[in-house]
Steps between C-alpha positions, in 0.01 A plus 500: 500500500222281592344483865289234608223466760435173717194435635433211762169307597363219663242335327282182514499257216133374452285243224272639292378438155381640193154455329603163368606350788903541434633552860750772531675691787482849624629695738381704805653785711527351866451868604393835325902608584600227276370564207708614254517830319547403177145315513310773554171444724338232336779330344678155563704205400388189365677160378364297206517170564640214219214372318326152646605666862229390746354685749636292793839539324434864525447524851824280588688759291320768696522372807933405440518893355297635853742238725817672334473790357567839710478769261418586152719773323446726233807682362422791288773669256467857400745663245 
């Protein structure tokens, strides 16, 4: 039978970009408490953005994921 674990954070979505300039989003623990297991210390989440996304597009998307988004879950499934 398979169990599951559910782990529950709150994060903040923020801009940043890679070498070439390509904006892309990552996300930040609001508190040490919320960071989730299953990242490990030094792990986190990031979105790729579509290609030909600017960077002020970015930051709208951020800023709409910070305004309503309250958690971030991560579901793991063990047999």
């Amino acid at each position: 039978m398979a169990e599951s674990e559910t782990q529950r954070g709150r994060f903040r979505f923020r801009v940043t970009a890679y070498a070439d300039g390509t904006p892309w989003i990552m996300t930040d623990p609001l508190y040490a408490s919320d960071r989730l297991k299953s990242l490990g210390n030094t792990g986190f989440i990031g979105f790729d953005l579509k290609a030909g996304t600017t960077g002020e597009e970015a930051e709208k998307i951020a800023r709409f994921l910070n305004e309503h988004m309250e958690y971030i879950t991560c579901t793991l499934v063990t047999d």
